[in-house]
C-alpha positions as CSV (number, residue, x, y, z in Angstrom):
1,X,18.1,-5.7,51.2
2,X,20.8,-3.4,53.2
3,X,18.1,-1.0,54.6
4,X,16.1,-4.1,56.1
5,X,19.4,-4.9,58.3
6,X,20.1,-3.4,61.3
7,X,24.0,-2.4,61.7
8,X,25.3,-3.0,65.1
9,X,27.5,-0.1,66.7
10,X,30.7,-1.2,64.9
11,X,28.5,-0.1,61.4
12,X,28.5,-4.5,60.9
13,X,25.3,-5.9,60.2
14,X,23.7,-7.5,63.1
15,X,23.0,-11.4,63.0
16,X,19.7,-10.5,64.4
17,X,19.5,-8.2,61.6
18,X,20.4,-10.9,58.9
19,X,18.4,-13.3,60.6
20,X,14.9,-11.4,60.9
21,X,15.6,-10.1,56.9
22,X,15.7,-13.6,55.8
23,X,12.7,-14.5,58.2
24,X,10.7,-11.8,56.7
25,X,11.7,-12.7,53.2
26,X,11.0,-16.1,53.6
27,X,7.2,-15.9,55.0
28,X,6.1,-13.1,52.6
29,X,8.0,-15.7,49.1
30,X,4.1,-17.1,48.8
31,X,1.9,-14.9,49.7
32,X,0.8,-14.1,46.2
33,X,-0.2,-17.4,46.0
34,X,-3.9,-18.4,45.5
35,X,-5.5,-21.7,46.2
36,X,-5.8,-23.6,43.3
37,X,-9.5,-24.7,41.8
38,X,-11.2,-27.7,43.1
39,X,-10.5,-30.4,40.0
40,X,-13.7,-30.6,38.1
41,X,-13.8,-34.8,38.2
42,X,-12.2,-35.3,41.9
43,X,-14.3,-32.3,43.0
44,X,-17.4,-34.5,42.5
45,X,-15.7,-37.4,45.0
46,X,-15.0,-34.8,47.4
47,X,-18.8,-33.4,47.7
48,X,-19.9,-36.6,48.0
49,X,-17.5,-38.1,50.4
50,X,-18.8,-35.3,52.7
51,X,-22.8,-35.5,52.1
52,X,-24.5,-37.5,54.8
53,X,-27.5,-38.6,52.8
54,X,-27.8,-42.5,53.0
55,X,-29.4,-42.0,49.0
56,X,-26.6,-40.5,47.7
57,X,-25.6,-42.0,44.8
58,X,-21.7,-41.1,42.8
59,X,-21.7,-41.0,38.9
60,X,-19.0,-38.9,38.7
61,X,-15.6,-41.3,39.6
62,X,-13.9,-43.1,36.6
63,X,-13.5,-46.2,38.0
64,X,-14.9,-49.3,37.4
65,X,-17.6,-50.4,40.1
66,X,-19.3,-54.0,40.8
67,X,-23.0,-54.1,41.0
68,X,-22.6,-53.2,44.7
69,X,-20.8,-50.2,43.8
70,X,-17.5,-51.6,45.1
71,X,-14.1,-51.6,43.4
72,X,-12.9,-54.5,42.3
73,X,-9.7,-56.6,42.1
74,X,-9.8,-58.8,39.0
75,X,-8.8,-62.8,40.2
76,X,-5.9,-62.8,37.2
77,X,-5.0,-59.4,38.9
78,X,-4.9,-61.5,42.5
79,X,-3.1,-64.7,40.8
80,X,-0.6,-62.2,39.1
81,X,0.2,-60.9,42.7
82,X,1.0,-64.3,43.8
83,X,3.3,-65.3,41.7
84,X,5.3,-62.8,41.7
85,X,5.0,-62.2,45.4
86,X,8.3,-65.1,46.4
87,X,9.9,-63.7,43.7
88,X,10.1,-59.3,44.4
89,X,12.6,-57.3,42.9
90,X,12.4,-53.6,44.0
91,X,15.2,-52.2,42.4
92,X,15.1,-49.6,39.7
93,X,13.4,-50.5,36.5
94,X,15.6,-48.6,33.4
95,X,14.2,-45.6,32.0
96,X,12.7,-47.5,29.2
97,X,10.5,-49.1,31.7
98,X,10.4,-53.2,31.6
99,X,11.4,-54.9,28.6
100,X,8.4,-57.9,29.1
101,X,5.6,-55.5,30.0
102,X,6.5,-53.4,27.1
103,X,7.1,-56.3,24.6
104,X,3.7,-57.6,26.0
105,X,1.9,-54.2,25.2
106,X,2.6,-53.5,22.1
107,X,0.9,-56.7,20.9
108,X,-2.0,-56.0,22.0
109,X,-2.3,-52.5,20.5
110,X,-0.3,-53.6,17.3
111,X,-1.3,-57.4,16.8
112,X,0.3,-60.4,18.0
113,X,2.3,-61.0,14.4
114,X,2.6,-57.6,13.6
115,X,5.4,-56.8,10.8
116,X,5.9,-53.5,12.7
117,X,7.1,-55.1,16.1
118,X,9.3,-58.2,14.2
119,X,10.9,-55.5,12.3
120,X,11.4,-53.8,15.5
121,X,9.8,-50.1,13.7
122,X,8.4,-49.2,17.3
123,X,9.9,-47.0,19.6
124,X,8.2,-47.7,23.3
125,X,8.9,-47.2,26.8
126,X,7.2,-48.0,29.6
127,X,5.2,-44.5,31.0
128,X,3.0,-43.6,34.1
129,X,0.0,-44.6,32.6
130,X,-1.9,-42.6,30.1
131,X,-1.5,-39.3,31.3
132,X,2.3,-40.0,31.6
133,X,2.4,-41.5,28.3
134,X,0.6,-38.3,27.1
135,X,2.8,-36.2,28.5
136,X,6.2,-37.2,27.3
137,X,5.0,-37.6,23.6
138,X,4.2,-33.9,24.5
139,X,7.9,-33.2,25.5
140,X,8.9,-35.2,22.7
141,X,6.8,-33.4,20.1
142,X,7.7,-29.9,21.6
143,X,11.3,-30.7,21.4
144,X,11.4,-32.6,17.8
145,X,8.8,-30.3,16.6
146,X,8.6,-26.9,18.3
147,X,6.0,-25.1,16.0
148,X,3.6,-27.9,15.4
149,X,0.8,-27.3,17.4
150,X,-1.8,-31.1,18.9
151,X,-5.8,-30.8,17.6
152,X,-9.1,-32.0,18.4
153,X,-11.1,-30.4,15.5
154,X,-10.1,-28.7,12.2
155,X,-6.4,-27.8,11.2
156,X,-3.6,-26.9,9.1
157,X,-1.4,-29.3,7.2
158,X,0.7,-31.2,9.1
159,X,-0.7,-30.9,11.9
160,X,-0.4,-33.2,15.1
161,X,-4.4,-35.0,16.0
162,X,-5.2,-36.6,19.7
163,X,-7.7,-39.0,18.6
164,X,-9.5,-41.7,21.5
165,X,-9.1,-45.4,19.8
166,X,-12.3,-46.6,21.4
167,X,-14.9,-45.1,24.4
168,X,-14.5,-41.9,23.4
169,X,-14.5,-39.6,26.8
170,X,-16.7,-37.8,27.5
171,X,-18.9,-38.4,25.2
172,X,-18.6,-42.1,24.2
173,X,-19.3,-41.5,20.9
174,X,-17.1,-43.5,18.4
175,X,-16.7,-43.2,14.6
176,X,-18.0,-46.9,13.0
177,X,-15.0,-49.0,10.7
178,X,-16.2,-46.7,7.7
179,X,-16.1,-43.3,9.2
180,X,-11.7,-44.5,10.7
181,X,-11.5,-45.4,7.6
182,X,-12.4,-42.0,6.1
183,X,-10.9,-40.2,8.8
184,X,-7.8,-42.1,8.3
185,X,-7.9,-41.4,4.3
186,X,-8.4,-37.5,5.1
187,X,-5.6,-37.2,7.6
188,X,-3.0,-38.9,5.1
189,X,-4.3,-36.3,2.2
190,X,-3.1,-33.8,5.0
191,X,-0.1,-35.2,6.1
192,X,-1.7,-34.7,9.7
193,X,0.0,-37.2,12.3
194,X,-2.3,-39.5,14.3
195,X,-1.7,-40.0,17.9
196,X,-4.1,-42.2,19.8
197,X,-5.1,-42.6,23.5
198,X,-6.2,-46.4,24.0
199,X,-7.3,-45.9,27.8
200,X,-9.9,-48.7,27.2
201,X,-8.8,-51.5,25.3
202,X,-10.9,-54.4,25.7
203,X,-13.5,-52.1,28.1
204,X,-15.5,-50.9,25.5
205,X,-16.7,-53.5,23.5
206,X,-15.3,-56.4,25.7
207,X,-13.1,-57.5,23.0
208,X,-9.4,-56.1,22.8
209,X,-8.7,-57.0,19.1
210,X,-12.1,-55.2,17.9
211,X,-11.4,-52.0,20.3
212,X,-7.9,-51.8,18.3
213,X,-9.4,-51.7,15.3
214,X,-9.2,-47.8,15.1
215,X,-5.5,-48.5,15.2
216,X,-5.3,-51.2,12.5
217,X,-7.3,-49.1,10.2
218,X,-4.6,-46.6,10.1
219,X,-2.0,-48.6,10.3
220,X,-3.2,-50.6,6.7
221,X,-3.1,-47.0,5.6
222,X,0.6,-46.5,6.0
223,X,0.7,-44.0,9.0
224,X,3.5,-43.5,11.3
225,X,1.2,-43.3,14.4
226,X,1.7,-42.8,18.2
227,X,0.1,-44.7,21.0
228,X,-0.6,-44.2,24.6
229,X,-1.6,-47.0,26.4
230,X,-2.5,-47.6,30.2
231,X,-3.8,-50.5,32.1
232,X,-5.7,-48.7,35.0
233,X,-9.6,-49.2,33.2
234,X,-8.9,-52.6,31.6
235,X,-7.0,-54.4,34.5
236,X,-8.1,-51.9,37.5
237,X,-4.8,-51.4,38.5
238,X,-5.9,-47.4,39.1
239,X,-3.0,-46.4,41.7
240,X,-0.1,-48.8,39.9
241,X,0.0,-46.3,37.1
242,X,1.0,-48.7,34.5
243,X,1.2,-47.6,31.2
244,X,3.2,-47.5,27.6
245,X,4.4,-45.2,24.7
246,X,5.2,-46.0,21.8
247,X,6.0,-44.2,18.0
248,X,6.0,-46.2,15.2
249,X,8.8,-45.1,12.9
250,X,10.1,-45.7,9.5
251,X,12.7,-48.3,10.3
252,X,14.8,-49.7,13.3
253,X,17.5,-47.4,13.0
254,X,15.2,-44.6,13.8
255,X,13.1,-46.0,16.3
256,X,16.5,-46.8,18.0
257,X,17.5,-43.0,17.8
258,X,13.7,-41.9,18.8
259,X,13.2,-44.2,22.0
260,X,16.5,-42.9,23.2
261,X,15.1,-39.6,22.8
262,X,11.7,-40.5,24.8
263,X,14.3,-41.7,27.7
264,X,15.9,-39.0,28.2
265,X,12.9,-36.9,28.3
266,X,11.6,-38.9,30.9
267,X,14.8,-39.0,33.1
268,X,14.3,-35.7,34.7
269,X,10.5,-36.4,34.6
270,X,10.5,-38.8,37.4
271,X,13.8,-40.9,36.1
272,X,12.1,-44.5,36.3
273,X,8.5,-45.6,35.8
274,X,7.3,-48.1,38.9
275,X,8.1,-52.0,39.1
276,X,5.1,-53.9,40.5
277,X,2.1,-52.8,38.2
278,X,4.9,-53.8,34.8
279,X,5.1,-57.2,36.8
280,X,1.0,-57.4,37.2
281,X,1.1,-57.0,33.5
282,X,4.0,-59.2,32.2
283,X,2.9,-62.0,34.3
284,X,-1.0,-61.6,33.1
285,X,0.0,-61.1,29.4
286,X,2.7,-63.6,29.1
287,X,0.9,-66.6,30.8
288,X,-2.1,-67.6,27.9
289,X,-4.0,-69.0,31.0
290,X,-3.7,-66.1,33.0
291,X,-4.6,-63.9,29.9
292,X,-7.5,-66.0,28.9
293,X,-9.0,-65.3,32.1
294,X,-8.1,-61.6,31.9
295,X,-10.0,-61.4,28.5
296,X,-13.1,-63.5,30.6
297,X,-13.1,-60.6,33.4
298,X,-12.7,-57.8,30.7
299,X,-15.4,-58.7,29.3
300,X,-17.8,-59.3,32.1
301,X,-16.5,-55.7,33.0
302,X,-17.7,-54.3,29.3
303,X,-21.0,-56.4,29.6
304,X,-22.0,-54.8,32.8
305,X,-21.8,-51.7,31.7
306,X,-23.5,-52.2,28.5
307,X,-26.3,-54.0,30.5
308,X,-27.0,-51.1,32.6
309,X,-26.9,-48.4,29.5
310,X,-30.0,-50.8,28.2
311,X,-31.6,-50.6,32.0
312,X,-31.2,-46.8,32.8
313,X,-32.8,-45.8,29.6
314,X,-35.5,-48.7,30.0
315,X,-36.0,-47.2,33.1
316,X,-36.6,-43.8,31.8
317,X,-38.9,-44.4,28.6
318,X,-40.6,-46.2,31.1
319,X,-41.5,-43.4,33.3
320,X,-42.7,-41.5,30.1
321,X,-39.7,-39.0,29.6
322,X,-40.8,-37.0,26.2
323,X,-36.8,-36.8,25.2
324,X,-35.2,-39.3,23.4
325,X,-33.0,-41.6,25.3
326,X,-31.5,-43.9,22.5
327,X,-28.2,-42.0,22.9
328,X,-27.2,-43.7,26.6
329,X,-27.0,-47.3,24.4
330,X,-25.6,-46.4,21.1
331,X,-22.4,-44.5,23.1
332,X,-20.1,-47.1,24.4
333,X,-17.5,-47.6,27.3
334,X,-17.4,-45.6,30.9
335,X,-19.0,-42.5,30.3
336,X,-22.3,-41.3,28.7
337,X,-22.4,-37.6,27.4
338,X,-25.9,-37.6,29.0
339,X,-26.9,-33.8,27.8
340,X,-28.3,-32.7,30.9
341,X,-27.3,-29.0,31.2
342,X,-24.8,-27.7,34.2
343,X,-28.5,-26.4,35.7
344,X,-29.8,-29.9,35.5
345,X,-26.7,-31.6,36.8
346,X,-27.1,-28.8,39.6
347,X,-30.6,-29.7,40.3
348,X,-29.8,-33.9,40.5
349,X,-26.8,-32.8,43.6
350,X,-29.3,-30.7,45.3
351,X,-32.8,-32.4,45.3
352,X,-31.4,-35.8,45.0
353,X,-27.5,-36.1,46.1
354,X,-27.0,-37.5,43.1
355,X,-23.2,-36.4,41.7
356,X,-21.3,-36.1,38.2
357,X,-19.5,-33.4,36.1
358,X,-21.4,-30.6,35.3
359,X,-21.1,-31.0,31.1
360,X,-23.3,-34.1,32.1
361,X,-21.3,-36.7,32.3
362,X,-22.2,-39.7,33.7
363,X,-19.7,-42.6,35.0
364,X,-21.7,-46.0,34.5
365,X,-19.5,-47.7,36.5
366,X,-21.1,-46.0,39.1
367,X,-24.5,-46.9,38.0
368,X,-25.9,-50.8,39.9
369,X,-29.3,-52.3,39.9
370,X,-30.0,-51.3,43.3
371,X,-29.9,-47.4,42.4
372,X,-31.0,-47.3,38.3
373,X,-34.4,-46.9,39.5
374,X,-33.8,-43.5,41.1
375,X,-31.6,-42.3,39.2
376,X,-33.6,-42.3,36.1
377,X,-35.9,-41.3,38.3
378,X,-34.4,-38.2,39.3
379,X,-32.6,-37.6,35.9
380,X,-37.3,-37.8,34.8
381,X,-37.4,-34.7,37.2
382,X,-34.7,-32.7,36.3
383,X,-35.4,-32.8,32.2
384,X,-39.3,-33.7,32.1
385,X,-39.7,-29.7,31.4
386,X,-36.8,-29.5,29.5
């Protein structure tokens, strides 16, 4: 650095020496970096904020949509808020996250009597929703077990398996009872370790106790599983970011020791998850009333979407498509793995300002009765030469 510094005519360096080294230093420390690539979901919101077409028509968001293509604020959501709104508490929630959202949680992904919670075998916290619960079982497995590597197809003994519970995403393809049961049997010949993402409890099918039953299945079987849990498809509490891990473990001892470990893992993560979302939840899950009317608005959720999975591909047999369309009602949940190639897709932004992923994907949340008609329509045009 001495030979960027001027000396001054005692032979001391000059403080307009020092101070135009450390300018120069400073402005040229990012140059090298690049602008990042546009995400390949929010992309799609970001093209079609910006297209003027009054028929445009987004497919690509996953978020849960009325029939007018507006979000939505579930009424136990609303009642949630005013109850708890005389009573606010913004201070710091511990690391673990709260204690009644958690508690809460796990019976719904475990059962409401379940052996495992009264014999407290469950190491949870409270985590920033799915992807946060995702993450620190990540950390958690790379610190506690360094060389095991997480899979999605084939693999080696021992090995650690992200599984989807129910609505598979993308493709919304899920194994029936038999085939988890199967899978379950296989991965406990391996010794593989099971961890599930349950993004969409009670959205798939409507029914929270039957979209659990991947879970159940493997629990019967003896497995030590873990769970990621989030509340931002079932309740629509997107931006709250209210979610849960948890790791069943052998005995209370160790789920004592491993929830300690999950704690600290999140500390210099981001130290404490948020406050009001855990209170949404507590208060919705711990009032039967208020949960009764949760399951009610779940479930017209669910049926909407399976309504308009039977109405888009009406629509398209309809219009004499030669391709089989049967796929769009046997996949369940947000998405259908629609499989349209990237040209396709392409060809649907372009002619008709119509806009999802690229691998096909198609939100259904985003699909209403006022544009099915041309979007089967357009999807008719795109793949009638296919």
């Amino acid at each position: 650095m001495a030979h960027l510094i001027r000396a001054g005519s005692s032979g001391r360096l000059s403080k307009s020496g020092v101070l135009g080294a450390t300018r120069s230093m400073s402005t040229a420390l990012w140059r090298h970096v690049e602008p990042a690539p546009k995400d390949p979901i929010l992309g799609v919101t970001e093209a079609f904020l910006a297209d003027p077409s009054p028929s445009k028509v987004n497919v690509g968001v996953g978020a849960y949509r009325d029939d007018n293509g507006k979000p939505v604020v579930l009424e136990c959501v609303r009642e949630a808020e005013r109850r708890i709104a005389g009573n606010l508490n913004m201070e710091y929630l511990p690391m673990g996250g709260s204690v009644k959202m958690v508690e809460e949680t796990l019976k719904l992904a475990y059962g409401e009597n379940s052996d495992l919670i009264n014999d407290k075998r469950i190491a949870a916290v409270q985590a920033l929703s799915g992807t946060g619960a995702c993450r620190l079982f990540a950390d958690f497995q790379k610190r506690f077990s360094p060389d095991s590597q997480i899979y999605i197809p084939n693999a080696p003994n021992g090995s650690f398996f992200l599984l989807h519970a129910c609505a598979h995403n993308p493709t919304g393809v899920d194994p029936m009872e038999e085939q988890w049961k199967e899978i379950s049997y296989q991965m406990k010949v391996k010794g593989h370790f099971a961890f599930f993402d349950m993004a969409y409890q009670g959205f798939a099918s409507g029914d929270p106790e039957r979209d659990a039953k991947s879970i159940r299945i493997f629990l019967e079987d003896g497995h030590l599983i873990g769970c990621a849990q989030s509340y931002a498809k079932n309740m629509g509490l997107y931006g709250q970011r209210i979610g849960c891990l948890s790791v069943v473990c052998e005995d209370e001892k160790q789920a004592v020791a491993v929830k300690s470990q999950l704690q600290q893992l999140a500390r210099p993560m981001y130290s404490n998850p948020p406050v009001h979302g855990a209170l949404i939840v507590s208060t919705i899950l711990g009032d039967p009333d208020l949960k009764n009317l949760w399951l009610k608005e779940v479930k017209g959720m669910a049926d909407r979407i399976i309504g308009m999975r039977t109405t888009l591909r009406d629509n398209l047999e309809k219009l004499g498509s030669p391709l089989s369309w049967e796929h769009i009602t046997k996949q369940i949940g947000m998405f259908c793995y629609s499989g349209m190639a990237p040209e396709q897709v392409d060809r649907l932004t372009n002619e008709f300002h119509i806009y999802m992923t690229r691998n096909g994907r198609i939100s259904m949340a985003g699909v209403t009765t006022g544009n099915v008609g041309y979007l089967a329509n357009a999807i008719h045009e795109v793949t009638k030469s296919a």
